[in-house]
C-alpha positions in Angstrom: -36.6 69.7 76.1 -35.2 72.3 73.8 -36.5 75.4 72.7 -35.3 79.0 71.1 -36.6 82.3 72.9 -38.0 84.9 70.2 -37.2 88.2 71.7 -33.7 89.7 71.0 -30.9 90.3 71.7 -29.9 87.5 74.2 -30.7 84.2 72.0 -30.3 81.2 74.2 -30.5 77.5 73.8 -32.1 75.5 76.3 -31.2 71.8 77.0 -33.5 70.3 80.8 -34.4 67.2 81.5 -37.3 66.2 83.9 -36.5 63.9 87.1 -39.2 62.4 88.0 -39.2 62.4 92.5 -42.1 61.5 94.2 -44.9 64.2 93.9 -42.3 66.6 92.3 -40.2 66.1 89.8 -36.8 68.1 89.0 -35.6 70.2 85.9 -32.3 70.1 86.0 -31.1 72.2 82.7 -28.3 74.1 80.9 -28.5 77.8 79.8 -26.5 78.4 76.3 -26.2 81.2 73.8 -25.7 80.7 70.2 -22.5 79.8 70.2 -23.4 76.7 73.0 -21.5 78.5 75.4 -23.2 78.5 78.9 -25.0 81.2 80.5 -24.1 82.3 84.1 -26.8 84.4 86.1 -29.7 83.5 83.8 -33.2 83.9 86.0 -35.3 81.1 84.8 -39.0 80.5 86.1 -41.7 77.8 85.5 -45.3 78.1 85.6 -47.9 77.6 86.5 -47.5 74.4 88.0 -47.4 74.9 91.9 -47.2 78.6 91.1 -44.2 80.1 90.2 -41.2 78.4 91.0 -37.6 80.2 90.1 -34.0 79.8 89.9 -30.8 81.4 89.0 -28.3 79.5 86.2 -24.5 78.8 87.4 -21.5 79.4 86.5 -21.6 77.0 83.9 -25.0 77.9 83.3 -26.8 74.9 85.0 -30.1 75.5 86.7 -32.6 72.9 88.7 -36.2 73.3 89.6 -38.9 71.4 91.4 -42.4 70.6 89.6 -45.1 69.3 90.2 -46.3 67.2 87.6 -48.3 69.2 85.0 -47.7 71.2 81.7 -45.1 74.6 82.3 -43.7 77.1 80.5 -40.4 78.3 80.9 -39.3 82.2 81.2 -35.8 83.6 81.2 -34.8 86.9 82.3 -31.3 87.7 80.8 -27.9 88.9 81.5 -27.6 92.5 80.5 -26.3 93.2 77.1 -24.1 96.2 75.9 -23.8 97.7 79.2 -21.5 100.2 80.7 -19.9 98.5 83.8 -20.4 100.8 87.3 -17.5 101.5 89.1 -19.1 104.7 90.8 -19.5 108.0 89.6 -15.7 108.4 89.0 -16.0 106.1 86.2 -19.0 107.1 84.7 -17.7 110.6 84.1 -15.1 109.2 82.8 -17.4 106.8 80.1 -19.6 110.1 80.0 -16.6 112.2 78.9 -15.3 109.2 76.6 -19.0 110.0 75.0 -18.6 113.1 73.8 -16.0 112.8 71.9 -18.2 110.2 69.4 -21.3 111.6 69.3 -23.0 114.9 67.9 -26.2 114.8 69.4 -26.9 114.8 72.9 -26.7 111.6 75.0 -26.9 109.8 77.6 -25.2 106.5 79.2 -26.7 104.7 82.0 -24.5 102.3 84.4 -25.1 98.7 84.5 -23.7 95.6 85.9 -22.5 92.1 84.7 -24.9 90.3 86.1 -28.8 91.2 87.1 -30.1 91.2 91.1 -32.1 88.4 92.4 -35.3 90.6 92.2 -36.6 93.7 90.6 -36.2 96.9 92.1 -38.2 100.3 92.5 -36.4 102.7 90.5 -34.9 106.8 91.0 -33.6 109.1 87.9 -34.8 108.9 84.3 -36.7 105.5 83.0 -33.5 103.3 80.9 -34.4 101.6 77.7 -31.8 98.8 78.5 -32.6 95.5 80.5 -32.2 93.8 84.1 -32.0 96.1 87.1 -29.2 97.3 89.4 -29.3 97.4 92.9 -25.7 99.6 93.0 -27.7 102.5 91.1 -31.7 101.8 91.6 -32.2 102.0 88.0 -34.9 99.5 86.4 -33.5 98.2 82.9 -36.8 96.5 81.0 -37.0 96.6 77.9 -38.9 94.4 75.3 -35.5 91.9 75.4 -35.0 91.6 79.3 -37.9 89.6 79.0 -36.9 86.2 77.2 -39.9 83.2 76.1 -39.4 79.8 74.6 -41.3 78.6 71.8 -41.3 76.5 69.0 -42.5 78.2 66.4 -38.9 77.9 64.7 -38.7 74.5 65.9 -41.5 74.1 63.8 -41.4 75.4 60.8 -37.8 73.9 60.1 -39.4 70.6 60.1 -41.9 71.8 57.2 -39.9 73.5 55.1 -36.4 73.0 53.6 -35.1 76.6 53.8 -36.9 79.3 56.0 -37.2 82.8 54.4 -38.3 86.4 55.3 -41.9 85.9 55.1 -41.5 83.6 58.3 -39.8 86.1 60.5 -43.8 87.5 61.7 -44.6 83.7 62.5 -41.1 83.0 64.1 -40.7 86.3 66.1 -44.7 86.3 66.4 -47.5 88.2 68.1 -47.7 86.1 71.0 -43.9 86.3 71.7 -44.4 89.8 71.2 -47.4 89.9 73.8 -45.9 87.4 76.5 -42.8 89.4 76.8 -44.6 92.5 77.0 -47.2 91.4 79.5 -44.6 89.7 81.8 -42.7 93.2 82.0 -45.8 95.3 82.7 -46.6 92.6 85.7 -43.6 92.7 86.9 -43.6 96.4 86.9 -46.9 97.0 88.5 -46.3 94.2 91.3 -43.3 96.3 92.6 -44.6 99.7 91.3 -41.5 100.3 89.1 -41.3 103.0 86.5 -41.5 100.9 83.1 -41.0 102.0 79.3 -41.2 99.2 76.4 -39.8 99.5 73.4 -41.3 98.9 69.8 -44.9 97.8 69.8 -45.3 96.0 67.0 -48.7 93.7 67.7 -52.4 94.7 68.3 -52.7 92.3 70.9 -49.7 94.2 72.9 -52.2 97.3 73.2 -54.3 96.2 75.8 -51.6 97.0 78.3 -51.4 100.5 77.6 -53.5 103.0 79.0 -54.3 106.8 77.7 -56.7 107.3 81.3 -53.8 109.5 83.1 -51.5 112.2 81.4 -47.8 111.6 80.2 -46.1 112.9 82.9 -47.8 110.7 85.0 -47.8 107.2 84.0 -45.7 104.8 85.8 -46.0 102.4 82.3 -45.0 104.0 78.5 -44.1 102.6 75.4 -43.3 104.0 71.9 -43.8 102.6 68.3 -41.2 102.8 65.8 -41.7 104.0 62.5 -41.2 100.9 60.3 -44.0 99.6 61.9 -46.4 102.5 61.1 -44.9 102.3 57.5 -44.5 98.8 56.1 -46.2 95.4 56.6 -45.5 91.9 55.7 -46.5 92.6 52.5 -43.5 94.4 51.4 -41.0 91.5 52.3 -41.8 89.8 48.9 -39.9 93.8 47.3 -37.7 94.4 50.1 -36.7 90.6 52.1 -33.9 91.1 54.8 -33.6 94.7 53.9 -36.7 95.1 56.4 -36.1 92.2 58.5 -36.1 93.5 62.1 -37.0 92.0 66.0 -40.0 92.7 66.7 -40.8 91.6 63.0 -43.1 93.6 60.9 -46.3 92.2 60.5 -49.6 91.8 58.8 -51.0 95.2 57.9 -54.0 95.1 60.6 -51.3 95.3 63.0 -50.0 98.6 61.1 -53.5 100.2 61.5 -53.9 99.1 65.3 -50.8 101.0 65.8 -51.5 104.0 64.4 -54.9 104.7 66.3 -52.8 103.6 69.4 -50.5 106.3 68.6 -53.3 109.2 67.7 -55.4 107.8 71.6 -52.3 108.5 73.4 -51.9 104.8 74.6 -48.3 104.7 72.6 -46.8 107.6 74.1 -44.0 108.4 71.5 -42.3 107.9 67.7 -38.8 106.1 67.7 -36.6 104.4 65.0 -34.3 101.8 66.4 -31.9 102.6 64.3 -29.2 100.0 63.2 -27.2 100.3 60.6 -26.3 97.3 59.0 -24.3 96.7 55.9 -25.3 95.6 52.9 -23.2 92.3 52.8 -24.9 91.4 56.3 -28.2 91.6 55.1 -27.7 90.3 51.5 -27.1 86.3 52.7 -29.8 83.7 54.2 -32.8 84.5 56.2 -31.3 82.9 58.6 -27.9 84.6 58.7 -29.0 87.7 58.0 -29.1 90.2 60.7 -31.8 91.9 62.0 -32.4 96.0 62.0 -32.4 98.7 59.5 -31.3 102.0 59.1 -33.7 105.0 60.0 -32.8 107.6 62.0 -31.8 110.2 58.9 -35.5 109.7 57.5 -37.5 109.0 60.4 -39.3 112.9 60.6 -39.3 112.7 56.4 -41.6 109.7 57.0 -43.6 111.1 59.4 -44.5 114.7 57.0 -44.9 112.0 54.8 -48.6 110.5 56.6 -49.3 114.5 57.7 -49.8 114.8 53.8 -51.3 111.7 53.4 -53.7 113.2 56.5 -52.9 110.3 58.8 -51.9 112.5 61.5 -51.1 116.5 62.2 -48.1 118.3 61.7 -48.7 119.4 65.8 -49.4 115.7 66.8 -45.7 114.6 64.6 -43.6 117.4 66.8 -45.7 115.9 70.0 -44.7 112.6 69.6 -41.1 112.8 68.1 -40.0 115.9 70.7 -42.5 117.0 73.5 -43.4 113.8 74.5 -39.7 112.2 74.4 -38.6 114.8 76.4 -41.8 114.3 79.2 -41.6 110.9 78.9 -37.7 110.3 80.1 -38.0 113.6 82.0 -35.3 115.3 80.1 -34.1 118.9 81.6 -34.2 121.9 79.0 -34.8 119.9 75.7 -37.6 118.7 73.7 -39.9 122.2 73.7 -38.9 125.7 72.0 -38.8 127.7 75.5 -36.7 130.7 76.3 -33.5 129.2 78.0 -34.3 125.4 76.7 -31.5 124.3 74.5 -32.1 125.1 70.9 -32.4 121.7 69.2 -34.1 122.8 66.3 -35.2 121.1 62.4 -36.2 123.3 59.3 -38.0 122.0 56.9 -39.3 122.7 53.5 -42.8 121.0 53.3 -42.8 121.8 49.7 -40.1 120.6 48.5 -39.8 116.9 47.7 -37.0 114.6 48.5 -36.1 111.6 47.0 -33.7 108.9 48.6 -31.2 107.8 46.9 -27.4 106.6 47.2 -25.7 109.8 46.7 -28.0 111.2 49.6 -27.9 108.3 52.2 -25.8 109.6 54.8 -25.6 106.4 57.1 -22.0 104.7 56.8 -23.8 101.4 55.8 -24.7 103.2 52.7 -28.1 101.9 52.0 -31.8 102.4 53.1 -35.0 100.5 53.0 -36.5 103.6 52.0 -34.4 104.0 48.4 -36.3 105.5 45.5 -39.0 106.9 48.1 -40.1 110.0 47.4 -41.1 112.3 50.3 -43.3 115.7 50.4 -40.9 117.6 52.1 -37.2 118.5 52.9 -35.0 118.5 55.8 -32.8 121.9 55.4 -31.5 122.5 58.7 -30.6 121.1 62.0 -29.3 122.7 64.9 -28.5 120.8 67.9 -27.7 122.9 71.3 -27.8 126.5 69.0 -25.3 124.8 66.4 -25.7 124.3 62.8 -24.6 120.4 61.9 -27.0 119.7 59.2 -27.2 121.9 55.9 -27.4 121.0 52.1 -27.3 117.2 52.7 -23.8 117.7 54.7 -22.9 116.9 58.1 -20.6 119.2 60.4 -18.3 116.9 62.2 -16.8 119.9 64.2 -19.4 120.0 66.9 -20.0 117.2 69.5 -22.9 116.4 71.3 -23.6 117.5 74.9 -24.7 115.3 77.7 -28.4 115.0 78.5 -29.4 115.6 82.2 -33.1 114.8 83.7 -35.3 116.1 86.2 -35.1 112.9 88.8 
């Protein structure tokens, strides 16, 4: 059988074949990414069959597993992508200190390994938002992409139609990819009581695993919505097409409303952007070459004062989910709240005076946003990070670096 997995980033091609042997048969199967180049340390499971049954891929990414006859699905937990590779503490100081001479804001790096454990673990220190799980650190990495499913739906619509386009991304990268990954991650979490945050909600259905029944600071299982899934639908891929293509895909605008009473009932626990700043010439080709993400982060509040005048939600709730709640959430030591000897990370804003993207304001290096010709309500004039001025009058100081972010573990 083959099959494509819909969650990002770890795309892999699947190639098994079924043995039958006696009462059981054997799946004996290849892991590849897009390139058809094998996957080593892959976890693949089938069920239900017998119950679960799992394996591990090879070094030429080879796996075999026993099944009973019967109808399974197949789950794949990936190697870790864009991790920082743990050599002890010596050389993540060193990575930490390589940090701060990039960023301006403050940030954090956690360690990771090249290949995930055998098993989840219970975690110590501050919840990561990457995936797989280290035994050499006890940190948990789950995220919305360690968990991997395969179906068809691409499969599918390539036999129907000649050339696939934007408006197939929410059925390709659809709401029950969205929901199986999601699910399988919160299992997985609550069968070995690990501390679990998913990333970008994007589906209705997904809600049901979130509860608002205990406060912030302690639930064991968080998630966050990002704003281009409170602000567009799939209706605005017939103005905007790849500009707004994104994983998980935006989708049908009853989706859009579920996630906005999620977010005012507390069961999405804070606003994010998932930022990624693509270039124009990377988004301007095929659907199916075009890559996936969109810039964000410089209008992500702007969008938010945007629904507080549109009454969708308070100017109190916007600073609870986009700072307090951040902060609480991952546990972050002196940051998030305007408290005497807290760190001043501070925005001004003029909520009377409208802004109005454009190219000569876009301060992203890809030099675009989905949001051009928008007009907001109000105005970012300041921003102070750690007590320094780096934002004023649509310029950024380069001169100050960002600080590293420590947590109350």
């Amino acid at each position: 059988m083959t099959g494509y997995p819909s969650a990002r980033p770890a795309q892999w091609l699947l190639l098994a074949l079924l043995i039958p042997t006696g009462l059981f048969g054997q799946l004996r199967g290849t892991v590849l990414d897009p390139t058809h180049a094998p996957v080593a340390g892959a976890h693949v499971t089938a069920s239900p069959g017998t119950g679960e049954r799992a394996t591990v891929s090879g070094a030429n990414g080879e796996f075999l597993l026993e099944l009973a006859p019967g109808r399974h699905r197949i789950l794949g937990l990936p190697v870790p992508d864009a991790m920082v590779p743990w050599n002890g503490a010596a050389s993540l100081e060193s990575t930490r200190g390589h940090s701060r001479q990039l960023g301006r804001s403050p940030s954090e790096l956690h360690p990771g390994r090249a290949q995930p454990p055998a098993r989840p673990i219970r975690t110590s220190g501050a919840p990561s938002r990457a995936a797989s799980a280290d035994r050499s650190s006890g940190w948990c990495w789950l995220s919305r992409s360690a968990v991997t499913r395969h179906f068809f739906s691409f499969e599918a619509l390539k036999k129907t139609k000649l050339e696939l386009e934007t408006i197939d991304h929410p059925i390709i990268r659809s709401e029950e990819a969205c929901f199986q990954s999601s699910f399988a991650a919160v299992q997985l979490a609550k069968k070995h009581n690990t501390r679990l945050h998913i990333l970008h909600i994007s589906t209705d259905r997904e809600l049901q695993l979130f509860s608002n029944m205990l406060p912030l600071a302690e639930k064991r299982i968080t998630a966050e919505v990002c704003v281009h899934h409170l602000h567009f639908s799939q209706n605005d891929y017939d103005n905007l097409g790849n500009l707004i293509k994104c994983n998980p895909a935006i989708k049908a605008p009853f989706h859009r409303l579920a996630l906005w009473d999620a977010l005012l009932e507390n069961k999405l626990d804070v606003i994010a952007t998932d930022h990624a700043p693509h270039t124009l010439a990377e988004k301007e080709v095929s659907y199916e070459k075009a890559h996936a993400g969109l810039p964000l982060v410089q209008h992500s509040l702007l969008l938010m004062l945007y629904y507080v005048q549109q009454g969708r939600i308070t100017l109190e709730r916007v600073v609870e989910k986009m700072s307090h709640a951040v902060a609480t959430c991952f546990k972050i030591k002196e940051r998030g709240f305007i408290r005497e000897g807290y760190h001043a990370d501070l925005v001004m804003v003029d909520l009377n005076k409208p802004y109005e993207v454009n190219k000569n304001n876009i301060l992203y290096k890809c030099g675009w946003s989905p949001l051009d010709r928008f007009r907001f309500p109000a105005s970012v004039e300041k921003t102070f990070v750690s007590g320094n001025l780096v934002y004023e009058n649509n310029t950024v100081n380069d001169s100050y670096k960002g600080t590293r972010l420590k947590f109350d573990v």
